[in-house]
Structures are given as structure tokens and as C-alpha cells.
C-alpha positions in Angstrom: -56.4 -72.1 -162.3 -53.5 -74.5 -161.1 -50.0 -73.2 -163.4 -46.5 -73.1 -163.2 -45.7 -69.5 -161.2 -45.2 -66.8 -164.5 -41.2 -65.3 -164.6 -42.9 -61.9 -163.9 -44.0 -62.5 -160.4 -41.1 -62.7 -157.9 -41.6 -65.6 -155.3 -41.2 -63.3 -152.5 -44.5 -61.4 -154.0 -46.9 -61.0 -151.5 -50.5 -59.3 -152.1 -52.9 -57.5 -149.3 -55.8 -57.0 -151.2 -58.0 -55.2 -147.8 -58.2 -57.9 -145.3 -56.7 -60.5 -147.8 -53.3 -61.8 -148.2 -51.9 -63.4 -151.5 -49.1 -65.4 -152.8 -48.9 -67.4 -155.7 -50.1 -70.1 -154.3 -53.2 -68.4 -153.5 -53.5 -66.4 -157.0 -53.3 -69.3 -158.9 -56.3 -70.9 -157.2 -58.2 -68.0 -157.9 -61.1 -68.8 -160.6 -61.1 -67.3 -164.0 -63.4 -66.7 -166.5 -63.4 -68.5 -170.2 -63.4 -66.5 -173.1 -60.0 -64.3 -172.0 -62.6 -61.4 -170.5 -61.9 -60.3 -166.6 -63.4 -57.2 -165.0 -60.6 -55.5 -163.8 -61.6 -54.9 -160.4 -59.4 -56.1 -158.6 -55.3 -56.8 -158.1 -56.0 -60.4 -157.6 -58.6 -60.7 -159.9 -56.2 -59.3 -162.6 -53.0 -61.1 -161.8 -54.4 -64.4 -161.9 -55.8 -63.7 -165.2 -52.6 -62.6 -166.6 -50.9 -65.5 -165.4 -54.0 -68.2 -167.0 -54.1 -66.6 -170.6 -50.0 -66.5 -170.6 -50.3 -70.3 -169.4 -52.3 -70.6 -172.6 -51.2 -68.3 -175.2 -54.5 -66.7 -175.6 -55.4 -62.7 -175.5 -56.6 -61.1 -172.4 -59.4 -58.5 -172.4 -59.2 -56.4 -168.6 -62.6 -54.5 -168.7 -62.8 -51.8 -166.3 -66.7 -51.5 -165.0 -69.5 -53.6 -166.6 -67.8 -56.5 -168.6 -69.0 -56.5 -172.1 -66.9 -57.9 -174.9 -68.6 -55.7 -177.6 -67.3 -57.9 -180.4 -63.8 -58.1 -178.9 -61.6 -60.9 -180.2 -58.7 -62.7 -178.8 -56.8 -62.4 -181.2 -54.0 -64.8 -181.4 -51.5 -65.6 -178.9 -50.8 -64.3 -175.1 -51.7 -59.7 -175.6 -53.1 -57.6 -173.2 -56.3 -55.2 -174.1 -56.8 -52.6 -172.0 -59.4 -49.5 -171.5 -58.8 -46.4 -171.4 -60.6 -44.4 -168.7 -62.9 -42.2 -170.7 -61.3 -39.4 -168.8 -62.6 -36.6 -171.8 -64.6 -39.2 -173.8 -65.6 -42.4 -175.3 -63.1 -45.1 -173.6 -60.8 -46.5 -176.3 -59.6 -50.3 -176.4 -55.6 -50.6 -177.4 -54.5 -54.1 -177.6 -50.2 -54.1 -176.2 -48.1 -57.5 -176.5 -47.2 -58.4 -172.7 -43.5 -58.0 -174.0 -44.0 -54.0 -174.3 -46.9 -53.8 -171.9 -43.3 -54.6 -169.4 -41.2 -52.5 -171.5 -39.7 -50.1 -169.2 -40.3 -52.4 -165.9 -37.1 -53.1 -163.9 -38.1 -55.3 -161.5 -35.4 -54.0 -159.5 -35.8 -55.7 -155.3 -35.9 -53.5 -152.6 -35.6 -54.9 -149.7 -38.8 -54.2 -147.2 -40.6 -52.3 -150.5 -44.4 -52.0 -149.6 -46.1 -50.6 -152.6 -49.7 -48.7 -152.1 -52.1 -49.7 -155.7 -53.9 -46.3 -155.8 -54.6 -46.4 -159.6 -57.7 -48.9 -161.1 -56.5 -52.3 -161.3 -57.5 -52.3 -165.1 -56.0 -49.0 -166.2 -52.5 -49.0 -167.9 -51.5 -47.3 -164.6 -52.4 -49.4 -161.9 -51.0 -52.2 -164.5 -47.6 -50.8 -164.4 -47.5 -50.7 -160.7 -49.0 -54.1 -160.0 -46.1 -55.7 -162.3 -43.7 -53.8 -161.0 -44.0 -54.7 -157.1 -44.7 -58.6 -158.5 -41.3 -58.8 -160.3 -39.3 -57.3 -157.4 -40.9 -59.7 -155.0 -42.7 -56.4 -152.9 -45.5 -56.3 -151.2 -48.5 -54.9 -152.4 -50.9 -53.2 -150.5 -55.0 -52.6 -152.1 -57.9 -51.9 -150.9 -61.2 -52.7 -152.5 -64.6 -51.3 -153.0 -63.6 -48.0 -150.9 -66.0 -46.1 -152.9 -66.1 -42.7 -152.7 -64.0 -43.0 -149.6 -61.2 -44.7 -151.3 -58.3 -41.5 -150.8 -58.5 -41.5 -146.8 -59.2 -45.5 -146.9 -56.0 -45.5 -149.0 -54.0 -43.4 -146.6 -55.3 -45.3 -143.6 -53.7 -48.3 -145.2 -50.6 -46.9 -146.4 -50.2 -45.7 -142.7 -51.1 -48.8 -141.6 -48.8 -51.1 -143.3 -46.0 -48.8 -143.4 -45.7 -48.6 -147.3 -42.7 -47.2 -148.7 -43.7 -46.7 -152.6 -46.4 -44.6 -153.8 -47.4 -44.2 -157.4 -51.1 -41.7 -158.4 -51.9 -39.0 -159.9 -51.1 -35.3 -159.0 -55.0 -35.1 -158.0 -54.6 -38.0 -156.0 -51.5 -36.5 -154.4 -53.2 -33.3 -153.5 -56.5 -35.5 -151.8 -54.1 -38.6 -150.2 -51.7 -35.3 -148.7 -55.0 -33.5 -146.8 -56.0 -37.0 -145.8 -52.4 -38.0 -144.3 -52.5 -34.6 -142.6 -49.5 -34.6 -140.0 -49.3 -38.5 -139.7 -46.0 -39.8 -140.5 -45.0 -42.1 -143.8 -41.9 -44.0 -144.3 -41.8 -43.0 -148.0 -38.4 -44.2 -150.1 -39.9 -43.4 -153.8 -42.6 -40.7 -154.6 -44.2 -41.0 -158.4 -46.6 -38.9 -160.1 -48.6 -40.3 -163.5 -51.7 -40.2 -165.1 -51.6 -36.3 -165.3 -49.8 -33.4 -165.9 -47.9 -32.9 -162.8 -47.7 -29.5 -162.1 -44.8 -27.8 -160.2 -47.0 -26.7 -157.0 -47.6 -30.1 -156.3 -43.8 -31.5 -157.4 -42.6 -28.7 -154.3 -45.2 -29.8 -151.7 -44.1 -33.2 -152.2 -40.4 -32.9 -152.4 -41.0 -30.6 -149.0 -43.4 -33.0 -147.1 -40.9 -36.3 -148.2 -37.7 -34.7 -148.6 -35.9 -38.2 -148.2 -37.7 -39.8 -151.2 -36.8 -40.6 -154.4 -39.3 -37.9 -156.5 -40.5 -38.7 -160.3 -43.4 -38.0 -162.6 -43.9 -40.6 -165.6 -45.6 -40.1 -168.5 -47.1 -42.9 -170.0 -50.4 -43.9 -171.7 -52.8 -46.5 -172.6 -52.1 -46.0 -176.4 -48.6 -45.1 -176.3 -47.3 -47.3 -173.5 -44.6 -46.3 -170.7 -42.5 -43.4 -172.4 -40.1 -41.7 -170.1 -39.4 -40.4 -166.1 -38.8 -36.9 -165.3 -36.3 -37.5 -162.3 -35.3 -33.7 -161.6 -38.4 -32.1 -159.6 -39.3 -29.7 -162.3 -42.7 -30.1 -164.5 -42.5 -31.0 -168.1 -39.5 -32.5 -169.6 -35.9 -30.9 -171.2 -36.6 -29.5 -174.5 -33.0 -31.7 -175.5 -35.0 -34.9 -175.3 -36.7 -33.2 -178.8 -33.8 -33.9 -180.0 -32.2 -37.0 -178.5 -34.9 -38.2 -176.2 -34.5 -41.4 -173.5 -35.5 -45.4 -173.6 -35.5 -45.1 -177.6 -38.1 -42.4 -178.0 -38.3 -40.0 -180.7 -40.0 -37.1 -179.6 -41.6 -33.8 -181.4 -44.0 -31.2 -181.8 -46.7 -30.7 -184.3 -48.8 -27.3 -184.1 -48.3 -27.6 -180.3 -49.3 -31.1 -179.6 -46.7 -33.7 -178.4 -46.2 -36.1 -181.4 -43.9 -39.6 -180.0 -42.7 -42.9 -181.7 -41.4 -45.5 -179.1 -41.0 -49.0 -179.4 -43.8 -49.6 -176.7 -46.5 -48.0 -178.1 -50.0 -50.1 -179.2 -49.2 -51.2 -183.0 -53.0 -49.9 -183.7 -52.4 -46.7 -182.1 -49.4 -45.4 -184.2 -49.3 -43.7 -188.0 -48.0 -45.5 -191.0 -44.5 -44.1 -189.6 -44.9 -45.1 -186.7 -45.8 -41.7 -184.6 -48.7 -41.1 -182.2 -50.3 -37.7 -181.6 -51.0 -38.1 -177.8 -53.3 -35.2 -177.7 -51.1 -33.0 -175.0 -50.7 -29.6 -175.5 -47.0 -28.2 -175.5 -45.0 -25.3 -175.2 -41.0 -24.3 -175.3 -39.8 -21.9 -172.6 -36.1 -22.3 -172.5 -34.6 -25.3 -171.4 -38.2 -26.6 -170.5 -40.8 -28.5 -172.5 -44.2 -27.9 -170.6 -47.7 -29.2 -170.8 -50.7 -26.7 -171.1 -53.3 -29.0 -171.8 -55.5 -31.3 -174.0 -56.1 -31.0 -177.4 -59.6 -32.4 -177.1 -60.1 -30.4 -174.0 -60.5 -27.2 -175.5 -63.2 -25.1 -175.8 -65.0 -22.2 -177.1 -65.7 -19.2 -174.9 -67.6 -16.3 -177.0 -65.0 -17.7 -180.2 -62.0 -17.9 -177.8 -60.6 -21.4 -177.6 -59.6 -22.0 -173.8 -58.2 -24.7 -172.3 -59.7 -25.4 -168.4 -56.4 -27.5 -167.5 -54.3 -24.4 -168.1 -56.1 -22.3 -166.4 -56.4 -25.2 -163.4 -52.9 -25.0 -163.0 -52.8 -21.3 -162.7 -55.7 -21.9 -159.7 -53.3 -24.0 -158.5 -50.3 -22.3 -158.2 -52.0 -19.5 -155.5 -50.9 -19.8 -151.6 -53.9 -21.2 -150.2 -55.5 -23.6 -152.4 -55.0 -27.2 -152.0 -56.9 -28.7 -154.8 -58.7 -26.8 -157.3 -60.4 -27.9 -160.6 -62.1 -26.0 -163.3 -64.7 -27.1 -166.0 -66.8 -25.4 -169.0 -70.3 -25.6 -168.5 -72.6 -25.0 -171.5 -73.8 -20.8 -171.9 -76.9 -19.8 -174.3 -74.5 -17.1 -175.2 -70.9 -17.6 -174.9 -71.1 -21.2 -176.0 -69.5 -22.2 -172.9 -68.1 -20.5 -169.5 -65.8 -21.2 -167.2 -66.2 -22.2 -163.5 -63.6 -23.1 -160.7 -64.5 -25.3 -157.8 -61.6 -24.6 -155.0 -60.3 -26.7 -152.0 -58.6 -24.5 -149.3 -56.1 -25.5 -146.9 -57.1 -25.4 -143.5 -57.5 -21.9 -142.0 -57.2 -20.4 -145.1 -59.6 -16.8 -145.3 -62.3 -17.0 -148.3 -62.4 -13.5 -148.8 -58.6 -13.2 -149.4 -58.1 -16.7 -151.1 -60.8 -15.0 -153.2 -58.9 -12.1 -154.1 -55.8 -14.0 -154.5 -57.9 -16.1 -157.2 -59.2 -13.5 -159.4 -55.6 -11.8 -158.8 -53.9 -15.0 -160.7 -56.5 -14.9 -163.9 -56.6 -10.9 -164.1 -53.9 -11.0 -166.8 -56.0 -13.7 -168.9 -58.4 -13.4 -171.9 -61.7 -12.5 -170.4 -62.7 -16.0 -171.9 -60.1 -17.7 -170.0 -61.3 -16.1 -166.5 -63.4 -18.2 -164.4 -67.1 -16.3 -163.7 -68.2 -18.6 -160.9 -65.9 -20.0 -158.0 -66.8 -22.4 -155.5 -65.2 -23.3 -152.4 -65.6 -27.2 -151.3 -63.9 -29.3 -149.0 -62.8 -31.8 -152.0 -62.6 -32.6 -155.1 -64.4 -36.0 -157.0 -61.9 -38.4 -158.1 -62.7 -41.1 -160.8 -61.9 -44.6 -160.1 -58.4 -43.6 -162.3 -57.9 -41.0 -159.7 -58.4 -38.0 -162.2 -60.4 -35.3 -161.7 -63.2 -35.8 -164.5 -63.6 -34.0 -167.9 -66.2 -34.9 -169.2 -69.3 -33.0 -170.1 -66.8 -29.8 -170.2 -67.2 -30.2 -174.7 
């Protein structure tokens, strides 16, 4: 592919993809596929696809794993499908005009800005922080095909190129912190996204980087980039239900978020235009907090439970560092809880043990965990969430 360089990528945009360095010179000599399908694999990969179906008005399908079209269309002129990662299911395809796809992008420079791509190139995520960095002319630091050792291969790069911007999930948070251990990290602007982000993991971060800028984003593949919670507290004010930011409309609907915002996917949205996003909700005071996922829920002996809710309670106890907890299928219950725990270092089982049941005794029998496990970490998809599926 030989173009004109795209408006959305800065010319002082530089790319390390592992031992690789781009510009635009060398992304637009990158070969790309016919037919307007790319796996999304990688940064490089992805940007120089971007830039070739733009050049010629055509859609763009980013598949994340094994490419396969599956009767996907183009569709006509320059959109953007994307995947969704499959986190608690089947993976959904949303189709997003480029336009909105950058909706809320600034594109603001920062001079010496090294960004860290710990989200899947393909994922709405990693898409949001691979534009960003290009149109403020950052650098952007990747590394590919870490496998299952991608957190601590991540944190040796961010150590070793000094990067100052860090955007991944508050699982990937929990892993990259235990992997950083007591190195140092020139960090300007801390952002959680992709989860919930729970307010254990807002306070360990606002402690360990007290000199960055701290922020959780909630955003989707189906509705787009929606808003930035700026003030180091989990959820979001309940005022924005009424006057909400970035022309959002916000609400709730027998406890599950409901949103209409001018950069959600058309095919995603109601014939008014609102989208259910699935996320549990509740109102305590000022405070809108999440609990969990509608689809998440399950039955324990007739008891619907949700596993996230009870994560975060897990989560909240001195001692743990990580924590995640899944149904598994029971011949009587239906389901049952379990909890697989990370300590920190030096931390004493038997006590973090009692701590544990202490912080569920006050639960629904249904909604205490019968079987916890201590491990030294937790599996991380390549979306950096902590998996959900086969917890139905």
C-alpha cells in the first residue's frame, strides 16, 4: 500500500511494535489484504489497513483470531467492523462509521508521550488507544505474540521505554502492578477500561502513581466511547442521569444501564435510539455503581447471583491482590460458586482465609463462595479480562 499519510496519524507518530520501529513511511508499505478483511493482530497490521480502505472508501472488517468473513459485507463507503471479545458469549460484529469510531478522541500532543498498547489490537479498546497516540504524534510502544507471558513482557517494555501513558483493564492493572513490583515508571496519565473499575484498585493506583492523571472510561464495542470518570471514585454521579456529559442521555431500566449517544453502532441501538448495555446498576447517594452483568447472572439453588459482585467484595479484603470468582455447574444447586485468590506477597493463608469468608458472611448462602483457591495469578484473555465464560 503506497497513499497519501491519513489526517488521523500525526507525522511525528512513531510505532515500536517489539523490536520494530514504524512511521508512516513504513506503515504504508505494509501489505494488505483484498477484500477489506485484516486479522487484527497486530498495531501495524491494523493501522495500515485503516489507512488503505479510507484511501479507497471501502469497509474494513478487523477480525480478532482466525479470519473468517462469515458472509460479512463491505458495505459501502470507508466503516469500521469490529468484534467483540466474546468475554460472556458468542462474539458480536457492530459495524461504527470512522467519524464516531474517533468520536471522543482529542488528539491532544504531549510532548515526550510514550503510550503502552496493552489491549487487543482488534478490540474497540486497543482501537481507541492506537488512534489516540497516532493523532497526537506519540509514540507507541507493542509487543507481539507475548502469549501467556504478555503482562510481565508488557511491563518489561513499559520499563524499558520509559512510557508515560497507560490505558487496560482493572485486571490488567492488578497483574501489570505485581509484575512492576518496586521498579519505577514515569507515569503522567493512568486509565482504566474494559471493566468495572472497582475502588480497591482506583486507591492502589492513585497511591503507587500519585503524580498521574487517574481515569476510568466506559466505553463499548456496540455503544462506542461514552464518558470518563475523572474523580477517583468507582461508578459515575447519579446527576449525569439527569444531565449526563459528551451528549449522552443516560438511565436506568429494572437495574440495567440503558444510554443513547451519538457514537453508538446504528445496528446496536432501539428504534429511539437507546442501548441496553447489559451492566447492572445501583443508586447509593451521590453515586451510580456497577454490580454486574445482566447476562452474567446465575442460579444458585433458585437464587440469582451475580459472580462480579461478589468478585469485588473478594477484592476489597487486605491481602488479596487479584481475585476472580466463577459458577461452575452443581447436580443440585444448578450452579455454585468458587473463588480463585491471588495474595500479595507474604500474605498468611490461614488469615487471608478467614478474612475471606469474613467479607461474604453477611451474603445469601447462594452468593458465598464454597471453594477457594489460592494461585499465584489470574488468566487474562487476549482483551485483558478475566474470562466468563462457561460460568451460564
Amino acid at each position: 500500500m503506497t497513499g497519501r499519510r491519513p489526517d488521523w496519524i500525526h507525522p511525528a507518530f512513531r510505532l515500536i511494535e517489539g523490536e520494530d520501529s514504524f512511521g508512516w513511511a513504513e506503515i504504508c508499505a505494509l501489505p494488505v489484504p483484498a477484500g477489506g478483511v485484516v486479522q487484527a493482530d497486530r498495531p501495524s497490521r491494523v493501522l495500515a489497513a485503516l489507512a488503505a480502505a479510507q484511501a479507497a472508501g471501502q469497509g474494513l472488517l478487523l477480525a480478532r483470531g482466525t479470519v473468517d468473513p462469515n458472509g460479512w459485507l463491505p458495505g459501502q463507503g470507508f466503516t469500521v467492523t469490529l468484534e467483540s471479545s466474546g468475554t460472556t458469549g458468542t462474539p458480536k460484529r457492530l459495524r461504527h462509521d470512522f467519524s464516531r469510531l474517533r468520536g471522543r478522541l482529542r488528539g491532544v500532543a504531549e510532548e515526550g508521550a510514550r503510550w503502552l498498547l496493552t489491549y487487543d489490537p482488534g478490540a474497540f479498546a486497543g482501537l481507541q488507544v492506537m488512534l489516540t497516540a497516532a493523532a497526537a504524534g506519540a509514540l507507541l510502544v507493542a509487543v507481539p505474540d507475548a502469549g501467556a507471558g504478555t503482562v510481565a513482557a508488557l511491563a518489561t517494555a513499559a520499563r524499558r521505554h520509559g512510557v508515560t501513558h497507560v490505558s487496560g483493564t482493572p485486571s490488567f492493572w492488578r497483574a501489570f502492578l505485581m509484575a512492576l513490583g518496586d521498579a519505577e515508571l514515569p507515569l503522567a496519565a493512568v486509565t482504566l477500561g474494559g471493566e468495572t473499575a472497582d475502588q480497591p484498585i482506583l486507591d492502589r493506583l492513585a497511591e503507587r502513581f500519585p503524580k498521574a492523571r487517574l481515569r476510568h472510561i466506559y466505553a463499548s464495542t456496540e455503544a462506542g466511547a461514552l464518558f470518563a470518570v475523572a474523580d477517583g471514585r468507582a461508578g459515575f454521579p447519579a446527576g449525569w442521569l439527569d444531565e449526563a456529559p459528551d451528549g449522552l442521555e443516560l438511565r436506568i431500566a429494572d437495574n440495567v444501564l440503558e444510554v443513547r449517544s451519538p457514537r453508538a453502532a446504528p445496528g446496536a441501538v432501539d428504534a429511539d435510539g437507546w442501548l441496553s448495555t447489559g451492566d447492572l446498576v445501583e443508586r447509593w447517594g451521590d453515586r451510580v455503581l456497577f454490580t454486574g452483568r445482566l447476562d452474567g447472572l446465575v442460579n444458585v439453588g433458585g437464587v440469582k447471583v451475580s459472580p462480579e459482585a461478589v468478585e469485588r467484595r473478594l477484592l476489597a479484603v487486605d491481602g488479596v491482590a487479584d481475585a476472580t470468582v466463577l459458577a461452575v455447574a452443581s447436580p443440585i444447586t444448578g450452579h455454585l460458586l468458587t473463588a480463585t485468590i491471588v495474595p500479595v506477597p507474604g500474605a498468611e493463608e490461614t488469615t487471608l482465609r478467614a478474612a475471606l469468608r469474613a467479607a461474604t458472611a453477611d451474603l445469601p448462602p447462594a452468593a458465598r463462595p464454597r471453594v477457594l483457591t489460592f494461585a499465584d495469578h489470574i488468566p487474562l484473555s487476549a482483551a485483558g479480562k478475566k474470562s466468563r465464560k462457561g460460568s451460564q
